[in-house]
VOKOL-397160 format. One record per residue: x negated, z, y negated of N, C-alpha, C, O, CB in turn; residue in one letter. Coordinates in steps of 0.001 Angstrom, whole numbers, plus 500000, padded with zeros to 6 digits. Each point is the difference from the previous one (the first is absolute). Glycine has a CB too. Layout:
N
XZYXZYXZYXZYXZYa
...
END
This chain:
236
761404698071187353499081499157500751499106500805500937499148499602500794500896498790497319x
500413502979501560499008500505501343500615501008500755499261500770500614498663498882498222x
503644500526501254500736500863501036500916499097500046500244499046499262499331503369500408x
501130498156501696501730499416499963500853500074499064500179500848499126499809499632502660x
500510498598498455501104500334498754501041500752499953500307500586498962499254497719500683x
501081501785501378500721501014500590500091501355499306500982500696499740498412498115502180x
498515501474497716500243501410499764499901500275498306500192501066499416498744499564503180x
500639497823496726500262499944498943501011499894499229500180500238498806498372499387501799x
502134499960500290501906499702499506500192501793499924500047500322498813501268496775503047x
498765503720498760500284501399499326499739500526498610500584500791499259499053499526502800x
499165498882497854499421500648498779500485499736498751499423498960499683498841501049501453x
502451500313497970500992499558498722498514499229499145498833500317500233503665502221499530x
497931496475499300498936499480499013499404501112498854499074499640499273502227497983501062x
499185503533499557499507500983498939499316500753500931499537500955499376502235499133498762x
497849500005503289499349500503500292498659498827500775498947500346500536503177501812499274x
498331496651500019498775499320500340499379499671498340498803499712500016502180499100502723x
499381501192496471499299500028498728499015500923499959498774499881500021503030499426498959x
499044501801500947498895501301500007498489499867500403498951500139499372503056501059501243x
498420498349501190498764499970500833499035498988499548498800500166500222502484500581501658x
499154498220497504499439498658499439498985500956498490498781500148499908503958497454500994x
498083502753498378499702500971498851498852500579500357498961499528499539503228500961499807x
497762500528501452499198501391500468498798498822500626499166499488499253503060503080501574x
497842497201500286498935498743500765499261499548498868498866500479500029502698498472501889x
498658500231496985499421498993499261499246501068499502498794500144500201502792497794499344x
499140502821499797499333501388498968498655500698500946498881500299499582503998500589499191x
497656499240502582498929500917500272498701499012500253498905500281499512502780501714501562x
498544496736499791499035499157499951499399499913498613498822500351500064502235498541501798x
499272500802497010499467499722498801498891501302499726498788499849500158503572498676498997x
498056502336500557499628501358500199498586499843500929498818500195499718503903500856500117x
497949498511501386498211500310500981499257499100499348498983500546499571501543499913503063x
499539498164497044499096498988499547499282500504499152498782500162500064502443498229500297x
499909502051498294499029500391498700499539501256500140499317500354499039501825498363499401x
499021502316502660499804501460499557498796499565500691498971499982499325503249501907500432x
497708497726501574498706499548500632498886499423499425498811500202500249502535499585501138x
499271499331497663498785499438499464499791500553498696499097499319499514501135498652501731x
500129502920497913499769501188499182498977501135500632499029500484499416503395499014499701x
497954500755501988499172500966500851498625499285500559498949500637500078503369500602500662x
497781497478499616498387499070500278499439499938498796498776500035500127501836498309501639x
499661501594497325499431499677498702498960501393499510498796499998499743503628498297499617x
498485502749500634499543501419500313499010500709500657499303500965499685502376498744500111x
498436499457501382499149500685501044498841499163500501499406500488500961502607500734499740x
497488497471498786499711499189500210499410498517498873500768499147499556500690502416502272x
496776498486497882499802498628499020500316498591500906500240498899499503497631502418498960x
502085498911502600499448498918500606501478499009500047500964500413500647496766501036500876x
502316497605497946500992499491500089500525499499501556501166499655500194498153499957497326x
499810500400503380500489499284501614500280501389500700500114499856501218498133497661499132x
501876503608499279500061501116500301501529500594499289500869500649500583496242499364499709x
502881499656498677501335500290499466501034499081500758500920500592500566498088500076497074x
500942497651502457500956499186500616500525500503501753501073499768500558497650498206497621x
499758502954502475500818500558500586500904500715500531500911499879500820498090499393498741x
500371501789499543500649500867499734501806500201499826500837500747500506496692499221498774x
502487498812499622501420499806499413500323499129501184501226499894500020498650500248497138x
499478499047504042501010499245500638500297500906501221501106499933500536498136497634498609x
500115503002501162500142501282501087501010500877499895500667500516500897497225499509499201x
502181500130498494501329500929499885501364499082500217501053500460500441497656501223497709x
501075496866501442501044499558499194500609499245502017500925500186500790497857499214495342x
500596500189503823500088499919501924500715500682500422501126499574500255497038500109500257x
501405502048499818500771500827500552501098500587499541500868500430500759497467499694499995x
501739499957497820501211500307498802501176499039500387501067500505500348497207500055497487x
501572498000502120500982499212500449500209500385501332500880500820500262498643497432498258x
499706501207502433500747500624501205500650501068500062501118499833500489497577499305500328x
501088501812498914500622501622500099501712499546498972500906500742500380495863501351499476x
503523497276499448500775499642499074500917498888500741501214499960499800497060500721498221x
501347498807502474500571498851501216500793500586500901501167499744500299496917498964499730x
500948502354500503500781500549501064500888500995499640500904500276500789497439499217500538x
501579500980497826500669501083499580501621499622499623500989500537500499496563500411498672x
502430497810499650501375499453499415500314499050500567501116499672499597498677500920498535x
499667498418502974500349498845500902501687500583500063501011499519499488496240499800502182x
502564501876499155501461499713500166501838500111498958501219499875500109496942500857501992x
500762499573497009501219500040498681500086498768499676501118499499500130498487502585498744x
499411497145500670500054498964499140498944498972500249499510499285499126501482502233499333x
498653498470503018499332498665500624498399500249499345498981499507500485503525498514499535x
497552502919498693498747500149499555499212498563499242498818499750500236501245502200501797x
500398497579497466499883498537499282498590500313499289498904499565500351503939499662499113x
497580502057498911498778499999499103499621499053499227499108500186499172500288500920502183x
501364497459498826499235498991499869501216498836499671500667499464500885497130501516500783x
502354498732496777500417498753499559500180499167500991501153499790500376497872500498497774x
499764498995502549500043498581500436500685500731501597500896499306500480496567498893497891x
502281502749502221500693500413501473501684499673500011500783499408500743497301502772499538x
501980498593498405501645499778499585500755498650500209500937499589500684498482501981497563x
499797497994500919500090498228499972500083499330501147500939499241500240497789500723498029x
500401500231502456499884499433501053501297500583501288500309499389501023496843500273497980x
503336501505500577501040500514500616501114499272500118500496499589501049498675502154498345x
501328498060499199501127499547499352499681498074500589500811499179500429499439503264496945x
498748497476502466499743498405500381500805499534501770500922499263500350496150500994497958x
501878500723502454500124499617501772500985500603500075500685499363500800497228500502500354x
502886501382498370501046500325500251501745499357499522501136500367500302496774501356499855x
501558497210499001500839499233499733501385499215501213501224500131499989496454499834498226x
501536499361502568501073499573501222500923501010500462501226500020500111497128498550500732x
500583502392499435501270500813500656500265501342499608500422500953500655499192497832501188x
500040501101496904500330501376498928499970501338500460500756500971500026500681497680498939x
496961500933501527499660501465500574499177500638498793500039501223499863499792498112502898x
499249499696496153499574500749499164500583500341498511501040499641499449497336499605502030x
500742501439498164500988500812498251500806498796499662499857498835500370498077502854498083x
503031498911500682501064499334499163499408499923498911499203500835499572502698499869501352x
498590497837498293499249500280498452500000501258499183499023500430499386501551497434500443x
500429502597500214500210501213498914499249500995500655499388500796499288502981498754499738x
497537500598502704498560501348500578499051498929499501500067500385498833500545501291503909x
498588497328497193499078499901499465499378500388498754498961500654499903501666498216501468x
500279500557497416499867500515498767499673501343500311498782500174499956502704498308498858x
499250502668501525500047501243499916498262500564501168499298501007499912504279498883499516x
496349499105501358498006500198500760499501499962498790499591500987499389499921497558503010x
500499500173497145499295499437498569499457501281499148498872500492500024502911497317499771x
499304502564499480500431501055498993499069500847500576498918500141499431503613499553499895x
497743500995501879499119501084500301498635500430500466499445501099499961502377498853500134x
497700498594500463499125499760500337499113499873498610498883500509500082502206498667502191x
499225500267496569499103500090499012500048501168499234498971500392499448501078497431500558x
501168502883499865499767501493499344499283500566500653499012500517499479502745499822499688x
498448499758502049499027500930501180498747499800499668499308501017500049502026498769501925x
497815498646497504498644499741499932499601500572498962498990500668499782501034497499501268x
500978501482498201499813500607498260499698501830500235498918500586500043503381497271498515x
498901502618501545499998501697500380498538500106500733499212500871499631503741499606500902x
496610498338500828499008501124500682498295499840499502498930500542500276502871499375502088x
498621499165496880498665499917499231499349501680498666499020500726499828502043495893500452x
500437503122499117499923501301498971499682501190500740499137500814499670502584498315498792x
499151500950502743499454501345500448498574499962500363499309501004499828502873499562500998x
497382498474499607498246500211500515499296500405499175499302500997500181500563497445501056x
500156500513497063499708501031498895500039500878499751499044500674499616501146498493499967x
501187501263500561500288501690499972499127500848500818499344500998499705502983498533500020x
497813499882501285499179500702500883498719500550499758499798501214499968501329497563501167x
498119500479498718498402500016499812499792499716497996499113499358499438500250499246503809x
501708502082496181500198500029498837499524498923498685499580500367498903500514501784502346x
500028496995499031499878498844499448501247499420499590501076499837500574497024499969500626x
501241499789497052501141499248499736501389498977499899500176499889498786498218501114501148x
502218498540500471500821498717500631499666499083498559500475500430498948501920500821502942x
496920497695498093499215498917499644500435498625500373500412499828501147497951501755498980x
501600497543499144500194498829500802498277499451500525499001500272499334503663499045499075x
497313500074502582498462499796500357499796498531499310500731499028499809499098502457502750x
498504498920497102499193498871499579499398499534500911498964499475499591500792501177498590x
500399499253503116499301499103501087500901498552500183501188499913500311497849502453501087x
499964496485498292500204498728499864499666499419501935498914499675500481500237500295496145x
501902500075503914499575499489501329500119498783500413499439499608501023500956502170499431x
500493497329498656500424498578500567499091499148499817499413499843498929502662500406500712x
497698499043501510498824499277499944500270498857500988500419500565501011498044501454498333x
501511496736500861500188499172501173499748500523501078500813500004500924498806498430498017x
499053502168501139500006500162501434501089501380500430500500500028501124496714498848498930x
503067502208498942500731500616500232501639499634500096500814500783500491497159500311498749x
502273497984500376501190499516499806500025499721501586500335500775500895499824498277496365x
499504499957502806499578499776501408500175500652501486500511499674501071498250499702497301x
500499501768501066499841501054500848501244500757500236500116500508501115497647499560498169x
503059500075499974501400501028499754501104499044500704500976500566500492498404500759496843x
500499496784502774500590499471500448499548499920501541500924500193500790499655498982496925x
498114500565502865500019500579501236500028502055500605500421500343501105498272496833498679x
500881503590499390500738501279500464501507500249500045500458500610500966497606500120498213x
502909498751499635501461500021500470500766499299500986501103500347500422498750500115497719x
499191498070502353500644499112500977499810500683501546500704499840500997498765497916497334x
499140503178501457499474500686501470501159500722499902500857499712500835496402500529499465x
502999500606498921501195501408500128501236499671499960500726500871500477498040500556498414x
501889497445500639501068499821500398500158499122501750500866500382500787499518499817496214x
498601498589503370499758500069500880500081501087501492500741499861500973498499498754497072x
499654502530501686500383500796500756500777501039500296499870500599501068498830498527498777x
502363501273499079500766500804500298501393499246500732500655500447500942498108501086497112x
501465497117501151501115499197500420499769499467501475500961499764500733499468499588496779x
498265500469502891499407499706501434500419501470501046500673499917501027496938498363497741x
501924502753500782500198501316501166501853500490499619500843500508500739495788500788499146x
503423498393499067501880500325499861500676498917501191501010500088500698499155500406496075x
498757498445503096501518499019500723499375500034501595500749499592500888500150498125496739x
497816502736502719500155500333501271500222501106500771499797500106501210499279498474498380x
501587502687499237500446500807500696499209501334500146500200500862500856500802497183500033x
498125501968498188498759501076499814500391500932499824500928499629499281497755499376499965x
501511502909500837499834500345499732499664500751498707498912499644499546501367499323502289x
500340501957497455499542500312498506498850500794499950499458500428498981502736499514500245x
497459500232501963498363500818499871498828498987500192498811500231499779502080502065501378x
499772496306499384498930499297500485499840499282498804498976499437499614501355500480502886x
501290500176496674499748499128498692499359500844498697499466499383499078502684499117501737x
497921502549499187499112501055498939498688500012500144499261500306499064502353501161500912x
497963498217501160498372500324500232499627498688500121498864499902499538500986502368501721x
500612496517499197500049498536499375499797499817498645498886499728499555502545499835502000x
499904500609497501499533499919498715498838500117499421499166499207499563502474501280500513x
498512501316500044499040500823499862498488499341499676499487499708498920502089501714502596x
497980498477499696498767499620500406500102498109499367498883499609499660500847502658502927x
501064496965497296499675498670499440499859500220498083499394499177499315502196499412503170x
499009502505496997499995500064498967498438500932499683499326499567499065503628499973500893x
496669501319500573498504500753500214499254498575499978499124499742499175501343502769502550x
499976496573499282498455498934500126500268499092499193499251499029499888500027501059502410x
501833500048496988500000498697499100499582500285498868499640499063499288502013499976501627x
498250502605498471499186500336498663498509499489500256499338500053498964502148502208500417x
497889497311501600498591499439500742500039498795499777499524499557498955500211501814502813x
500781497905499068500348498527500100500455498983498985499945498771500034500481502192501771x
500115500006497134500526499029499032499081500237498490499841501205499809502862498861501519x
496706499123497645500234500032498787500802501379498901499502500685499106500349496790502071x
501230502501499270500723500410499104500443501533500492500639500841499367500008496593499907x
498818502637502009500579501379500502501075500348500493500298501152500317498668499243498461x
501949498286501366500872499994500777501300500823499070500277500959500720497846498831501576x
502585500261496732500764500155499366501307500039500911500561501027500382497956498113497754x
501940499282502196500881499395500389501071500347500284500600499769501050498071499449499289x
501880501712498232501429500653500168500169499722498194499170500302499142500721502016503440x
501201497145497256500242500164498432500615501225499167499778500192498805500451497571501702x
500516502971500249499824501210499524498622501267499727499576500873499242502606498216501749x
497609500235500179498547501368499935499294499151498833499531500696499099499769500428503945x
500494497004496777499347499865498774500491500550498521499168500428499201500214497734502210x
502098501795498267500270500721498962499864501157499793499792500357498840501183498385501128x
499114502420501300499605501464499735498481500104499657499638500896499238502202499931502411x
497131498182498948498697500717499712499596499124498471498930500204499426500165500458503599x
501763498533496549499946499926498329500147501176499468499501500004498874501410497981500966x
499728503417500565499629501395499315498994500519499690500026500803499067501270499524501726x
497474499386499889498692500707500549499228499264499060500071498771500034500224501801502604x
498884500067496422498850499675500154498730500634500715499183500752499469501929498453498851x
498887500331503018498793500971500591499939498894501442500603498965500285500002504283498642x
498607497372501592499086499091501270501160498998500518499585498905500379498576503257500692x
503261498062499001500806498949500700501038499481499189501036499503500441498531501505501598x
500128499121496739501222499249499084499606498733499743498837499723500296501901502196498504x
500108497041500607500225498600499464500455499762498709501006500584499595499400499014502431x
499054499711497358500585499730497902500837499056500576499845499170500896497951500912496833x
503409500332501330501593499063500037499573498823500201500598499396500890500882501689497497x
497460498218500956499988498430499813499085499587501651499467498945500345500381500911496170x
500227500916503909499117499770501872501181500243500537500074499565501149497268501496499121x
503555499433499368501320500441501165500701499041500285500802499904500929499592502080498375x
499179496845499465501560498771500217499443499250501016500734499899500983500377499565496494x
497433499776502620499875499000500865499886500914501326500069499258500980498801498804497335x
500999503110502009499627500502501261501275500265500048500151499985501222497494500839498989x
503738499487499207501100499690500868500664499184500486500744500057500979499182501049498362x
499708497691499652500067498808500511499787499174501275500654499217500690499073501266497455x
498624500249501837499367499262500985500663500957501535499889499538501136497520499515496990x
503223502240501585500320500733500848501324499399500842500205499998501214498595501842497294x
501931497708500506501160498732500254499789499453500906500339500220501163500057499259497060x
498734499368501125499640498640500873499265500216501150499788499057500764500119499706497333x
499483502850502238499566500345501169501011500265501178499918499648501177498335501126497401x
502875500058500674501029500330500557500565498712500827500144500125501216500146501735496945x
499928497311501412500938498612500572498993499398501095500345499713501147501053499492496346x
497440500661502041499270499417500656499721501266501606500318499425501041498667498870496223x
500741502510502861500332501173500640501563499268500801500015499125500866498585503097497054x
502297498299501608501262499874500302500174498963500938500442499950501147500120500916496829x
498851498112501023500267498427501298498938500079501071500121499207500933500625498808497193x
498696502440501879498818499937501028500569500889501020499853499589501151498030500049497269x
502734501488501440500579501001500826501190499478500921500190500260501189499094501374496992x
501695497324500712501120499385500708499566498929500990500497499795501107500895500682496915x
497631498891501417499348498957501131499315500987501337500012499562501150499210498380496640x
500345503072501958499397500531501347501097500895500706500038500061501229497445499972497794x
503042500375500508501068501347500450501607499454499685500417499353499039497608502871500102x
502650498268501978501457499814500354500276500955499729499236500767499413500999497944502047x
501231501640498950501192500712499690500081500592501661500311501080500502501037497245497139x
498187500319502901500167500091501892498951500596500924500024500217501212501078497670498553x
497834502341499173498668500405500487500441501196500852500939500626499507497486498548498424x
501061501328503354500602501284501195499449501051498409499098499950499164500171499334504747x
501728501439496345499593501283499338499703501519500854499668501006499373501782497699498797x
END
């Protein structure tokens, strides 16, 4: 959804896994190592959130641009989805069985890049006791995933650029740790990897179900909103 396809068709599926793998992992990694390191360096809690969204902003972008061209750079359950969905007519996006295999890697990757952040800053791998689900957060995770699938499926289908779409992301996912309740999650993998953490950016299992949920029903809602504004015919 964010290069030609042309140059993705080269790329065999064990090597767009990988990139899916490595991407998720390292993103996971900036979230929690970032916000391990705000916690550290920092009481003030509006001082730490920036901290961790500043990194987590430029971490994705740099990660966007980097694997876009292996593996479209997804990172992201519901991107996938939404691949396999619009690419349906004319079977330009993943095949079920490359999906499963995004799936697969995209959540080991969250899982793996969480442990390493621990590792990192030597902390234990824990499951977290932070209770985040809350209506209004629920809420919130359903309008931050509808913005992000929205705008990536909006600049893919008019033809954007993968630098214009990394620093796009980028920067909507930075302002949406602001804007939203919940901090803007709105990836279901990255919610199961930061169930590793207990520290400034993890989630307790029993907060992970309705915020992927609600990450879902953001996704579609996203999705249709994108198909109603954006063509296939749009000038690229």
């Amino acid at each position: 959804m964010t290069v030609d396809a042309p140059v993705l068709g080269r790329q065999p599926l064990w090597r767009r896994a990988l990139a899916e793998f490595l991407g998720t992992a390292l993103l996971v990694a900036v979230v929690v190592g970032s916000g391990i390191a705000a916690e550290q360096l920092s009481t003030d809690t509006g001082l730490q959130l920036l901290e961790n969204s500043i990194a987590t902003a430029f971490g994705l972008g740099v990660l966007i641009l980097l694997l876009a061209p292996v593996s479209e750079a997804h990172f992201n359950p519901v991107v996938s989805l939404a691949d396999v969905v619009l690419g349906r007519r004319d079977r330009s996006g993943l095949t079920a069985p490359a999906l499963l295999i995004y799936l697969l890697a995209q959540v080991a990757g969250a899982i793996c890049g969480a442990i390493l952040a621990n590792a990192i800053f030597a902390i234990p791998t824990t499951l977290s006791a932070t209770d985040r689900a809350t209506p209004a957060t629920i809420l919130a995770e359903i309008v931050a995933t509808a913005g992000l699938v929205l705008l990536i499926i909006g600049l893919s289908r008019t033809g954007r650029s993968v630098p214009v779409i990394a620093t796009a992301v980028g920067s909507y996912i930075g302002a949406a740790y602001w804007f939203t309740s919940s901090t803007a999650f709105a990836n279901p993998a990255v919610t199961i990897g930061r169930i590793f953490t207990d520290t400034f950016a993890g989630i307790a299992p029993a907060s992970s179900v309705p915020f992927i949920v609600a990450q879902l029903v953001g996704a579609l809602a996203g999705t249709a909103i994108a198909v109603a504004l954006f063509t296939r015919s749009d000038p690229r």
